[in-house]
N, C-alpha and C positions, 0 to 999 in steps of 0.2 A: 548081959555083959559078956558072958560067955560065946554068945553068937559073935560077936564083935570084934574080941578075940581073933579068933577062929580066921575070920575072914582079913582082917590085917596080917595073918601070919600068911594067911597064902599068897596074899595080896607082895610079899615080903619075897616069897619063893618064888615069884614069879619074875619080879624084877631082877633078883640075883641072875634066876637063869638068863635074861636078855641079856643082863650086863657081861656076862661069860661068854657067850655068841661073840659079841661083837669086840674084843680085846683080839690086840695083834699075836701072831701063833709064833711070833721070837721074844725071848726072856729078855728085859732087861740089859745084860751083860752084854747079850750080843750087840744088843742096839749101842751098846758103849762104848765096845771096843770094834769096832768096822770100821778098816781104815777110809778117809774122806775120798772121795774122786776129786785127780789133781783138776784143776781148770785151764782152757788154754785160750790163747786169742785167737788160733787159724780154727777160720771157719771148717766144720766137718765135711772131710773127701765125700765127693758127690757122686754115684756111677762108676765109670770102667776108667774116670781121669785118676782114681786112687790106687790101680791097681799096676799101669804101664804108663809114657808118657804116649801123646798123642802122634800119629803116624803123620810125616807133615806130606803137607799137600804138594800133589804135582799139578801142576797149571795144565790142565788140556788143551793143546794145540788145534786153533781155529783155521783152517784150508783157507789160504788166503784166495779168491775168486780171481778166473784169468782176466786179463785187461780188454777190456773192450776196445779195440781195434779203431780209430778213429777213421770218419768218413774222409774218402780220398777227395783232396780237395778240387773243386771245379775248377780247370784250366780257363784261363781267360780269354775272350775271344781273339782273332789273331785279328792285327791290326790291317787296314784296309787301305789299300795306295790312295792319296791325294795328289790332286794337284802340283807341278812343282816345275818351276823357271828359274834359269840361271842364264845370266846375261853378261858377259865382259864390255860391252860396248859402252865409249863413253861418244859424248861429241866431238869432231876431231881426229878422230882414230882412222879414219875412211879416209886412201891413197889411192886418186887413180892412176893405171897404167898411162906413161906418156907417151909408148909406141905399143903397136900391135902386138910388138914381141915379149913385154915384157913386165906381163902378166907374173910370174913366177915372183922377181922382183918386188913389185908394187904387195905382193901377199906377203912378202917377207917383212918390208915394211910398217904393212896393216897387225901384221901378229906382234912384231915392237910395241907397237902403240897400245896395243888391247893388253897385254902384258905390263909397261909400264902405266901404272893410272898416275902419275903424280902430275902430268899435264906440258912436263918442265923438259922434257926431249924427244916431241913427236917427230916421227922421222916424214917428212913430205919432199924432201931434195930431189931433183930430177936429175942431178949429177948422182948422188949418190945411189939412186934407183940404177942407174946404169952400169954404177961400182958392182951394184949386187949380182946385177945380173949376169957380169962377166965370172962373177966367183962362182955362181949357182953354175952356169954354163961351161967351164972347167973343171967343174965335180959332176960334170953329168957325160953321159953317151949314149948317143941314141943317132939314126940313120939321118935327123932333121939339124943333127949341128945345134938343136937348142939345150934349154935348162930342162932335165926331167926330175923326178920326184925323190931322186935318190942326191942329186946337188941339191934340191929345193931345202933337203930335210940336213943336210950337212953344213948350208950353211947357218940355217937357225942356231942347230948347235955352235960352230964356230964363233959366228960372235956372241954367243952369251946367253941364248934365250932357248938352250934345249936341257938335255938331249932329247931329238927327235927322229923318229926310225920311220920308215915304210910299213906297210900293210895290206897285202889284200888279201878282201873275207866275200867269202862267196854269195852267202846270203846277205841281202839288203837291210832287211830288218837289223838282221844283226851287225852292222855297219852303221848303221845309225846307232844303237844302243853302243857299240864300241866309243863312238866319239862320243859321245853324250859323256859316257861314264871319262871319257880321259880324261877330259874339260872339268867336269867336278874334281877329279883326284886330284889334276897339278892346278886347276886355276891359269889354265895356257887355251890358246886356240888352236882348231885343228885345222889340216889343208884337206881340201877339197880336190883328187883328179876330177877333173869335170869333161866333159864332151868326150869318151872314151882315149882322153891323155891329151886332149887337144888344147886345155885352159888349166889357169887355177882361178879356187876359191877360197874364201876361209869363212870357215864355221866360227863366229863367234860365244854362238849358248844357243841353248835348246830351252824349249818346253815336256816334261814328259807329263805320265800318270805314274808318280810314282820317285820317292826320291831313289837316286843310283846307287848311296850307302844303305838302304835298309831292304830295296827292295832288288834283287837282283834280275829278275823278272821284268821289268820297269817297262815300257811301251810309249816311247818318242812320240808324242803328238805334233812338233813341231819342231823347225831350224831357224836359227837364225843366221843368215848369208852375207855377207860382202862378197862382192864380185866387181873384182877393180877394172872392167872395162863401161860399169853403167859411165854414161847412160848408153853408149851406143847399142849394144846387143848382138845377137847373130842372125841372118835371114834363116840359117837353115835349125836354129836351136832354141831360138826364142828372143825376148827381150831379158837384158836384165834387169834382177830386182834393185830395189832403190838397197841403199846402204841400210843394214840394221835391219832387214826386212825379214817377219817370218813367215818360212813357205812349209805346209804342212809335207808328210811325207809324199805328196802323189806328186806335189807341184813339183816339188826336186827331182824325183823321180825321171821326171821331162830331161833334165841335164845333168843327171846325176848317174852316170850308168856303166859297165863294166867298159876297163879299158880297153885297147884295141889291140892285140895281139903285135900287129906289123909297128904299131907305133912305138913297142918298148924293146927294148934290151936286157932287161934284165930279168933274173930266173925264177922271181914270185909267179904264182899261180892265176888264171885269171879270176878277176874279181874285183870289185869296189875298189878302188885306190885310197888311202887315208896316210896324211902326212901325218905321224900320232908324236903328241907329248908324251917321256916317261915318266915317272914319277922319280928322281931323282934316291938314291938309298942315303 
């Protein structure tokens, strides 16, 4: 019993010492008077945001990229002359001369009629033809006592169907491209000196390559002629063409040619004769 003893009391000292170990190292009192930690609802400051507030952002500026240059547009190709005819002639319009003389006359006539289209006052009078001829032959002077180019053109004007002026151009080519284009501008016909001042004709429309308003360049293919002596003609000039006929450049050419020095009187230069329509302002 004694052993037994013995061994319960150590058994006794042994426990106390753990129990002593293990007790917390503040009294009592403290633990009862420690005042509480307040509580709060904000979450606890995180980092360097509890200590300043946060430096605000500058937006870095992106290099806008230069513009690309757009490709220079392809020019279109330039347009290329056609074809192109212009005609005043109706049926009807064609006056021949009733005498030798008086060609100037009968043209004066022919350009009324190609100018009026309405059908309703072709002029074919062979009194009147004579009327004219005295007025054209009174605005004119020249060594032969007749009508020349400068009455011809005065009196188209005078009664009603101008104004029309004289012209002479030295190159051919360019006499033909002259009338062409006056005949488009006014819608009139033009005179023809013919036989180096010895005749008239009238030009009523052309054919070129090329229209007169786009293309300034333009190249006359062809005339179209009234010559108010058909049908007779001349031995030493040729025949003349029928009314309305178109004669390319070479055929006119034949009777188409600078005037004659001795035959005029007045102080144009020599070259192509053209009774011309102006275009009215």
């Amino acid at each position: 019993m004694v052993g037994a003893r013995i061994r319960l009391l150590a058994w006794l000292v042994v426990l106390a010492t753990f129990l002593g170990a293990c007790a917390p190292s503040i009294g009592l009192d403290e633990t009862a008077t420690a005042p509480p930690i307040p509580a709060s609802s904000a979450p606890p400051p995180t980092g360097d945001a509890a200590l300043a507030p946060q430096a605000a952002q500058i937006p870095t500026q992106v290099p806008t990229p230069p513009p690309v240059p757009e490709p220079a547009p392809v020019p279109a190709p330039a347009p290329m002359p056609q074809a192109f005819a212009l005609n005043l002639y109706q049926e009807g319009d064609f006056v021949p001369q009733y005498t030798f003389d008086w060609c100037v006359a009968a043209s004066i006539q022919m350009a009324h009629n190609l100018i009026d289209d309405t059908g309703g006052g072709t002029w074919t009078d062979p009194v009147q033809q004579g009327d004219l001829w005295e007025m054209a032959r009174a605005r004119s002077s020249n060594s032969f006592n007749g009508a020349n180019p400068l009455g011809w053109a005065q009196v188209l004007t005078e009664v009603g169907m101008g104004p029309y002026t004289v012209v002479s151009i030295a190159d051919y080519q360019e006499a033909l491209r002259t009338a062409a284009r006056a005949i488009a501008d006014t819608g009139r016909p033009v005179g023809l000196v013919m036989w180096r001042g010895r005749h008239a004709w009238v030009m009523s429309g052309f054919e070129s390559l090329g229209d007169p308003h786009q293309f300034p360049e333009f190249s006359v293919t062809g005339v179209r002629v009234l010559d108010p002596l058909h049908p007779h003609g001349s031995g030493q000039w040729g025949p003349s063409p029928a009314p309305n006929s178109l004669l390319s450049p070479e055929q006119l050419a034949t009777q188409f040619v600078v005037r004659e020095p001795r035959r005029w009187s007045g102080d144009l230069p020599t070259g192509y004769l053209l009774v011309l329509p102006v275009a009215q302002g």
